[in-house]
N, C-alpha and C positions, 0 to 999 in steps of 0.2 A: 504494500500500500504506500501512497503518499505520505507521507509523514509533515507533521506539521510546516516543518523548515524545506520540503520538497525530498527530504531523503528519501530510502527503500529500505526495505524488509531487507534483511540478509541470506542468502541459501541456509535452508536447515538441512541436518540429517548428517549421516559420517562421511568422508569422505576413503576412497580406499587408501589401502594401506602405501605408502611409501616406495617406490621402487629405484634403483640405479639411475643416473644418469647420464646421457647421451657420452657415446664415445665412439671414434673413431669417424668414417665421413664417407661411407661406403651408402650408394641407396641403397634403401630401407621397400620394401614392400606396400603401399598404401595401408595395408589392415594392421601395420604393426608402428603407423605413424605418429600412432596416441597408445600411449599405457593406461589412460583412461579418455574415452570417449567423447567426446563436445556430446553438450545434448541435441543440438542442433549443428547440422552443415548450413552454408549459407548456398544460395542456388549461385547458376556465375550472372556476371553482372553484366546486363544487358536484360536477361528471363524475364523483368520484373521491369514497368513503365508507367511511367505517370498518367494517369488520365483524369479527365474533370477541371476540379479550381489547381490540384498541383501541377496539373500540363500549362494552364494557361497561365501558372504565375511562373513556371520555368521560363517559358517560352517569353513571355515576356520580362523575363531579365535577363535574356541574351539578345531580344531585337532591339531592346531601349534602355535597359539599367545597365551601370558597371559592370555585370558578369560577361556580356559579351564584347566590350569595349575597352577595356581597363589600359590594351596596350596604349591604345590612343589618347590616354588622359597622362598617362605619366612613366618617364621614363622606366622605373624599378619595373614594370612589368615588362618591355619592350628591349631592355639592352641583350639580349641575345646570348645570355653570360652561358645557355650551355652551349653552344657553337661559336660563334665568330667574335663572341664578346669574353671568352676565359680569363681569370685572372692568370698574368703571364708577368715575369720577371719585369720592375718597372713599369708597369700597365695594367695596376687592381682594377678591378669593377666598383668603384666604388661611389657613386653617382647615385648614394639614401642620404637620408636624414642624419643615419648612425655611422657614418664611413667607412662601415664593415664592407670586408670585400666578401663575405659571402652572402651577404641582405638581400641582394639581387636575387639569386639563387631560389630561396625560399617564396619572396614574391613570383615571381616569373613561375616555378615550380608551380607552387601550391594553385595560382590562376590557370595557368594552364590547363593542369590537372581538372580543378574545378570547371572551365570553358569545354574541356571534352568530355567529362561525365557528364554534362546536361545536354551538350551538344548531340550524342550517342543517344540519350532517352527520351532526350524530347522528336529524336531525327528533324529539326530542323534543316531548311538546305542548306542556308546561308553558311549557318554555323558550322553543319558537317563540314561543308568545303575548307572552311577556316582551320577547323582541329586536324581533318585529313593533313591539309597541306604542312600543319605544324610538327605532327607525328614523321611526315614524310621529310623534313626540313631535318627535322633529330635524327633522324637513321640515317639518313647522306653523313652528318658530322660527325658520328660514332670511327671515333680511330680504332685502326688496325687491328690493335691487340684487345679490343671493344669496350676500349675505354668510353665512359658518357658523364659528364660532368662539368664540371666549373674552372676548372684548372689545366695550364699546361700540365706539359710533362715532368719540367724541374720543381712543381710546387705540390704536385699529386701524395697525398697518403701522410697528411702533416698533420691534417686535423680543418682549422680553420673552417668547419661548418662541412667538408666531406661527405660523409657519410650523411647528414641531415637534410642539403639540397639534392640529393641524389635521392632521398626518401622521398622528397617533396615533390618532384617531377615524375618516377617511378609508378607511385602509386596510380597519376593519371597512364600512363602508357599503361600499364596491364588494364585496367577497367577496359581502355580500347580494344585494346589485344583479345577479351574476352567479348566485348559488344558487336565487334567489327568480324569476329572468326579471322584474327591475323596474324599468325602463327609468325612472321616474320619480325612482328612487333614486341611478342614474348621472348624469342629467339634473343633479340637487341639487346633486353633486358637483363636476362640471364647472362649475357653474355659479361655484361657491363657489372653485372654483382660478382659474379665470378672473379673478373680483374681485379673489382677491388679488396674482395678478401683474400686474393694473391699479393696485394701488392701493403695490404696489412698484417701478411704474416710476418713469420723469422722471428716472432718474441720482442717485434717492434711496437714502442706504447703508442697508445692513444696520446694524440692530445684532442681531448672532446673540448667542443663547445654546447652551446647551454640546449641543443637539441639531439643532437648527434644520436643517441642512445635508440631513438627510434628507428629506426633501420630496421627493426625489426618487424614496422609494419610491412617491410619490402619481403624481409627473409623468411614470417611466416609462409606467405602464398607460394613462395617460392619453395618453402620445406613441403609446402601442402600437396604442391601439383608434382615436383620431380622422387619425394622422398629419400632426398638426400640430407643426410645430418650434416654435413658442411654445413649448412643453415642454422641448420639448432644452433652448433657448439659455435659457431661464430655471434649468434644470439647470446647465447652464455655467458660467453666472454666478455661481451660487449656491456651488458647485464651486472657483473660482479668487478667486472676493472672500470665502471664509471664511477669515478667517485663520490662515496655520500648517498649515493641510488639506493644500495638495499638497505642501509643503515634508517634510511625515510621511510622507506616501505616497513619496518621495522617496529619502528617508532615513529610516526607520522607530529604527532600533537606532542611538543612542550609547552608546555603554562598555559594550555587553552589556544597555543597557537600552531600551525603548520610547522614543521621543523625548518628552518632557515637554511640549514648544512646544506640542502639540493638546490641549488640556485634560488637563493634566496625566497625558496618557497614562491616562483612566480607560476601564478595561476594555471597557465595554458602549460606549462611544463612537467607539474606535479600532476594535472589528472590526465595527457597524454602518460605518462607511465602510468600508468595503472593497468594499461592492458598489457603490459609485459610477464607478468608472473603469471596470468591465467594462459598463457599461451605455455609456458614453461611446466605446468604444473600437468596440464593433457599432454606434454610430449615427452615428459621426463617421469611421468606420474607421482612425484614428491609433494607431500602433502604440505609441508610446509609456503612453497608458491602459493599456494590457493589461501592460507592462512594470509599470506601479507596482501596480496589480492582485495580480499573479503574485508581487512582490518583496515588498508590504507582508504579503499570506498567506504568502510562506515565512517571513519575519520572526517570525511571529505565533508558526508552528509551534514553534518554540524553545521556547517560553514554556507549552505543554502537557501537563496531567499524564498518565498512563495510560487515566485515564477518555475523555481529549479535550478537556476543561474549560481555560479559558483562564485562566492566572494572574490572577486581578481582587482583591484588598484592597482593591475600590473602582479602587488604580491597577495598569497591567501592570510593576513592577518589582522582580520575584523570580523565583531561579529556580524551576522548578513542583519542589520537594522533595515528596513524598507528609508527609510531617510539618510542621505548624504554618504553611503559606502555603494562604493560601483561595482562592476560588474565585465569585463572586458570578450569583446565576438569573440578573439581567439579561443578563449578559455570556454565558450555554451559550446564552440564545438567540438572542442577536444575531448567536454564530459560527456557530448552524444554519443561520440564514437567509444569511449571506453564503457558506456554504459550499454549498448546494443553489442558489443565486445562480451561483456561481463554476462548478460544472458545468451549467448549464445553457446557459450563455453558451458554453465549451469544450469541453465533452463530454466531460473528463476523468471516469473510473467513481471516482477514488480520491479526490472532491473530493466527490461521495452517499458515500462508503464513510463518508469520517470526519464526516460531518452524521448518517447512520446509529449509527454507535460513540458519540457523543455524545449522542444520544436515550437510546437503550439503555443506557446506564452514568451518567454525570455526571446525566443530567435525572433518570432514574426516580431513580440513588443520593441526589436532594437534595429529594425529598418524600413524603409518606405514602406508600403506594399506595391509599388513597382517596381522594386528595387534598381532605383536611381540612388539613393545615400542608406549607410548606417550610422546609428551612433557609436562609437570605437569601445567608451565604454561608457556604461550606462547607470543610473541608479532606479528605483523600483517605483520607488515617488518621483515622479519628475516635475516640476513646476519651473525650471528653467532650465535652459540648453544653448550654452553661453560660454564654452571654453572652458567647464570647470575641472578637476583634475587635470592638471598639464597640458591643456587643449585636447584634452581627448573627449571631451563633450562637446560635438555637432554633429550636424550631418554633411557626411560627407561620402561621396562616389571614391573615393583615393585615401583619405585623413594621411594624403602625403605629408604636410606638416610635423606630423607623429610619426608613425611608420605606416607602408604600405603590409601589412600583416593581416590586419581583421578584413578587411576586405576581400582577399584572393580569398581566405578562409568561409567565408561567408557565403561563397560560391558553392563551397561542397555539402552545406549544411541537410540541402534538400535532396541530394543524390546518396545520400548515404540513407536516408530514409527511408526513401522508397524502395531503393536495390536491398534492404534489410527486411520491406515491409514481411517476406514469407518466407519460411527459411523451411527444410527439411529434418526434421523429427530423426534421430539416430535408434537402432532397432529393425528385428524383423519384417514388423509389418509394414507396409507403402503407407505415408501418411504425410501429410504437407501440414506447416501452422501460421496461422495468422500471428504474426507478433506484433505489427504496428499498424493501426488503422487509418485506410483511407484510400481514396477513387485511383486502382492502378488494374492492370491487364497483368497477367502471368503466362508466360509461353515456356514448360518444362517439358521433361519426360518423367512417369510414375512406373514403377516396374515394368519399365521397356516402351510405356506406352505414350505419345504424344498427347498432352493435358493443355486444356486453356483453361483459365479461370478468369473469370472478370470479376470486379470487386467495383460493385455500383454503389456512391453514396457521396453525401455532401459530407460529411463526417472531417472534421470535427462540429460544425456547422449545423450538422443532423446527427439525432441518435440513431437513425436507421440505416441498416447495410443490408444491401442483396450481394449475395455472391451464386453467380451461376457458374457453374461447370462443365465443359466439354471436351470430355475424353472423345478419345478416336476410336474407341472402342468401349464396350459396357467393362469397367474395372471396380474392383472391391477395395477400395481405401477408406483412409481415417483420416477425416479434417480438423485440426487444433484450433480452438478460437479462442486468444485470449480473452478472459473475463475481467473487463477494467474495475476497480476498486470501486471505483466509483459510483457504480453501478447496481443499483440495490435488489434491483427486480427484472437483470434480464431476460430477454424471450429470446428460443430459439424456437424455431419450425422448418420442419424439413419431411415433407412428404416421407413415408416410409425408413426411416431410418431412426436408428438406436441414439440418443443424447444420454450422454452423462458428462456432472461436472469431476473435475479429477484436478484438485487443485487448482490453482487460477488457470485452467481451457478448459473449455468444452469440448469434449468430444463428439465427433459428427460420426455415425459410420451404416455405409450403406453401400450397396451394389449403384455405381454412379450411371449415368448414359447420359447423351448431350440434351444439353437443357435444362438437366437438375437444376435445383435453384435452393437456398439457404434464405430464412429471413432473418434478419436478426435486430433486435431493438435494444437500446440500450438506455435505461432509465435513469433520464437528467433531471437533476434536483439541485435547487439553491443551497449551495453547504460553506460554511466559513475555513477559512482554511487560519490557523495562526501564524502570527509571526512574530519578532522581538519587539519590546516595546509596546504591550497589550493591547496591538491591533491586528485587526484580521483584514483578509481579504475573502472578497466573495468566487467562489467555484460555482460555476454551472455547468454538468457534463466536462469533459476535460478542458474546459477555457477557464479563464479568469476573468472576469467581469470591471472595467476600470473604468471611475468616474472621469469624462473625457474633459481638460481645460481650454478656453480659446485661448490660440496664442498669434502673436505676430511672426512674420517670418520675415527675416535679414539674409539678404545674399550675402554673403564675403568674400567668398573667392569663385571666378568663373572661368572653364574651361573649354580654350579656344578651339571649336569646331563642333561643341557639342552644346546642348541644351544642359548639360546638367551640371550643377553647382556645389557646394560647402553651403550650408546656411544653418543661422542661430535660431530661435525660436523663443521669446520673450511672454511670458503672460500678461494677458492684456487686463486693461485695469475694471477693478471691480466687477470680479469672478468669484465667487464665495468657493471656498475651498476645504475650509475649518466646520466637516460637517461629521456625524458620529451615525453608528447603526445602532437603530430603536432596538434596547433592551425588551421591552414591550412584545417585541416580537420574535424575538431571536427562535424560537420554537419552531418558526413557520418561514425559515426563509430569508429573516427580516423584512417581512413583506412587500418580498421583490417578484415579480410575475415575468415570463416572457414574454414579447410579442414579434412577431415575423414583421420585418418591415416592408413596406409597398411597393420600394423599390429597388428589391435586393438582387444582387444580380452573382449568382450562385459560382459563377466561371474566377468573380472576382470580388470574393464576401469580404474582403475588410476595407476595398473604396467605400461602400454603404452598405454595414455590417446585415445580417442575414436576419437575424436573433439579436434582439437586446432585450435588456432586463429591466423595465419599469416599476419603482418605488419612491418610498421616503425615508430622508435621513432627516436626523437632526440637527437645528442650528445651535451655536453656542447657549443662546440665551432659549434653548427649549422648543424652538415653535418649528413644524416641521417644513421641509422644501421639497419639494418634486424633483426628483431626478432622474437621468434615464442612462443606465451602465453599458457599455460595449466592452468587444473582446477588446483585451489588451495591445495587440498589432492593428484594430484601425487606425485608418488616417487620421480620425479624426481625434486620438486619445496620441496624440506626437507628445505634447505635457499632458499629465494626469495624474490621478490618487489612485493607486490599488487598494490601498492599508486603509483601515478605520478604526476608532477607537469605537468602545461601545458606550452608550451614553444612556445615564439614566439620573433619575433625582437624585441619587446616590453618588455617582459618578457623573459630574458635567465634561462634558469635553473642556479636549486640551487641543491645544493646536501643537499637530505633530512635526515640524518643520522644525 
């Protein structure tokens, strides 16, 4: 379940016993690549596509927002650092904010990546041709010995961000390599990690920089698909000689804070490691991994505000107040991926719940919904957006200012979502599960047999999902539907077939033929969620409900050739704000009601939200005001309250600011 600060429930139950750890780098046989099993395989990426409001807010943030423009607003995405832009003796790339010569690396990477995952799911043309032609651009400049990276040859295997922008870029070229059926692109890839864990051997140290360690996201898939422990033990290694890494995992929290000793406890760095150990723990089956795993995410959960958003100013130590402590994009998406990670490996539902609640609230609450700008980072209440922490409060397409970082990252936020939304059930019988909901197509094979599934629904938007099914033949499976917490009274219906609940899924099971059909309803109710600082925010169904503020908008910086801007956001005067939820009625909702709005346009529900929630709160001085809540990513909540105090004769509000 959600827990009040956005954590999760932990996996229960024993873990097995303990076994050897990888040795030597001979492949390994697929069936003997986990000592202990993922509960779930992931399908490959491409199976799984957006369709509904997530195609049409893809689609449109590569025909008009940042995702598919970025090269053309600022240099960090466009200097060409893995090809013809290398840092070379005398001639860094160093043309950021931070005059690292590996910054580039990372931005360029990490957009990339993100511009060909959405470019691949959404198959737009424009876009395909752009990713094609970029994919095809890196494989011309891959040297000889299949080296891919940022660096001549005199400067290769030193450290300096290596191994980190190599992860960064990587990750998108295989998504392609599996979307596109392009074995040449995999090939590349392989080729290029192979070098450089040659050119990292001989007992020569690391010198890491503050991301390096992840590589691992590269060397899993790569252990996954070839079965070579060269991967693992290079994972291992990489894992126990970065310094400070397992001693955090370890011991996460001194004095109520994130431990400092791993780079300084910044945000986006501490909850990308977390998927390391659960990847170590199914390949090496040592129980131990999965203990720091488990320990370092309940750690985390502490530190979470309502949205799900991980305390980040850059570092994790505050507590998540809903007023004046931020929140930073890199770090919503790092906690996604380690938490769609962490159920994947365990099979915990509450581990997709809160990767779900965090899509849905912190990510949509921290960018346009056209995604033209995000906020870099962000606070929970916001009543002004005005440069506060270090200019990292505006909106911006680039927040070149700062660093180009949140942004490329904010690209992947929705590709990893969807290509997660259904993953494969480990076990005898054929069975597929729903882990994260919402409007996508599925193109698999189930025991030999070509399967479509479509998954019709507005959802988050709507409680209701049809999912219909078309085998290519009549086949006997079992469908997983996760049971959101949230959810007090769900329905399932499914002509002739067996339902039982078995932990957070539903089990579906029946002889399938094309056409089957699923209904499935999921009962939305007004529920408060707490937070620090004895206010709540209101939950309806998996959104968050936020009193919306009018604000003025300031351009400040604009970028030549494009329409899209930086700009501040001011509150305009005399907007009541200091308002409380009726004690009176806390029993019932706080007597907030739904209603569907007239002009809601379901392709594109948070221009003019779909659902809002109509009530009354109370003024300081008692007398009640009409208000009307939208989801947290409308346009029209850019400032807004989430948090409220509850107010009553007893307790008059306070103004929480």
């Amino acid at each position: 379940m959600v827990a009040a600060a956005g954590g999760v429930l932990l996996p229960a139950g024993e873990v097995a016993s303990a076994q050897s750890e990888s040795s030597g780098s001979q492949p390994t046989a697929p069936s003997e690549l986990y000592r202990i099993q993922p509960t779930f395989s992931q399908l490959k990426f491409g199976d799984i596509k957006p369709t509904g409001w997530i195609l049409a807010q893809m689609r449109r943030d590569l025909r008009t927002g940042f995702a598919g423009h970025l090269d053309e607003l600022c240099r960090e995405a466009s200097s060409d650092i893995f090809a013809s832009g290398r840092n070379s003796p005398g001639k860094p790339n160093r043309g950021n904010a931070a005059s690292e010569a590996w910054w580039n690396g990372e931005t360029e990477g990490n957009w990339r990546s993100g511009h060909i995952m959405l470019s691949c799911l959404t198959q737009d043309p424009a876009s395909m041709t752009k990713a094609k032609a970029y994919v095809d651009h890196i494989l011309a400049s891959q040297d000889r010995d299949g080296y891919i990276g940022i660096f001549s040859p005199e400067l290769r295997y030193g450290g300096n961000g290596e191994l980190w922008t190599q992860t960064c870029l990587f990750r998108g070229l295989l998504a392609y390599a599996d979307a596109a059926a392009d074995l040449r692109v995999y090939e590349a890839v392989n080729r290029a990690v192979d070098r450089t864990i040659e050119g990292c051997a001989g007992g020569k140290n690391f010198h890491f920089t503050q991301h390096d360690a992840l590589y691992t996201d590269v060397l899993e898939p790569l252990y996954a698909r070839t079965g070579d422990k060269k991967y693992l033990d290079f994972g291992l290694r990489i894992y126990h000689e970065r310094p400070h890494l397992m001693e955090f995992h370890q011991r996460p929290l001194a004095g109520g804070k994130f431990q400092n000793c791993y780079e300084t406890g910044h945000g986006a760095t501490v909850a990308e490691s977390l998927r390391m150990p659960f990847w170590f723990w199914g390949a090496t089956g040592n129980e131990e991994y999965l203990k720091l795993g488990v320990g370092a995410i309940s750690a985390m959960n502490g530190f979470t505000m309502p949205s799900g958003a991980l305390v980040s100013e850059e570092s994790v130590d505050a507590p998540p107040k809903p007023w004046g402590i931020g929140y930073e994009y890199c770090t919503i998406f790092e906690r996604q991926f380690s938490l769609i990670n962490a159920g994947q490996k365990v099979g915990d539902a509450a581990y997709f719940q809160a990767a779900e609640h965090l899509w849905f609230n912190a990510a949509q609450g921290s960018r346009e919904p056209d995604g033209s700008a995000i906020v870099y980072c962000s606070f929970e209440n916001r009543l002004s957006i005005h440069d506060e922490l270090d200019k990292r409060q505006r909106f911006s397409p680039t927040h070149q200012h700062v660093a180009v970082c949140c942004n490329p990252n904010a690209t992947r936020v929705a590709a990893y979502f969807i290509s997660n939304a259904w993953m494969r059930p480990e076990g005898p019988e054929p069975a597929l599960a729903a882990t994260l909901y919402g409007p996508c197509e599925v193109k698999t094979k189930l025991a030999g047999v070509p399967l479509r599934i479509e998954e019709r629904t507005n959802y988050p938007y709507s409680g209701d999902v049809e999912i219909i099914l078309r085998p290519a033949k009549p086949l006997s499976f079992c469908l997983w539907l996760r049971n959101p917490e949230w959810s007090r009274e769900t329905k399932i219906a499914c002509s002739g077939a067996t339902i039982s609940l078995v932990g957070s899924f539903w089990q579906v099971r029946k002889e399938w033929k094309d056409g089957d059909s699923i209904a499935i309803h999921f009962d939305r109710t007004v529920r408060e969620v707490p937070a620090l600082g004895n206010e709540f925010a209101l939950q309806y169904g998996p959104l968050l409900y936020v009193l919306p503020v009018e604000g003025k908008v300031e351009a400040v910086k604009t970028y030549p050739g494009s329409d899209l801007q930086d700009y501040f956001v001011t509150k305009s005067d005399h907007v009541e704000t200091d308002l409380g939820l009726a004690a009176a009625t806390r029993d019932d909702g706080f007597g907030f009601a739904p209603r569907t709005a007239a002009d809601a346009n379901f392709d594109y529900p948070l221009d003019n939200p779909v659902d809002v929630l109509d009530g009354k709160m109370l003024r300081k001085d008692g007398t009640p005001a009409s208000v009307t809540l939208v989801p947290m990513g409308a346009r029209s909540a850019r400032l807004r309250r989430v948090t409220f105090p509850i107010a009553s004769d007893e307790n008059p509000i306070k103004a929480g600011a």
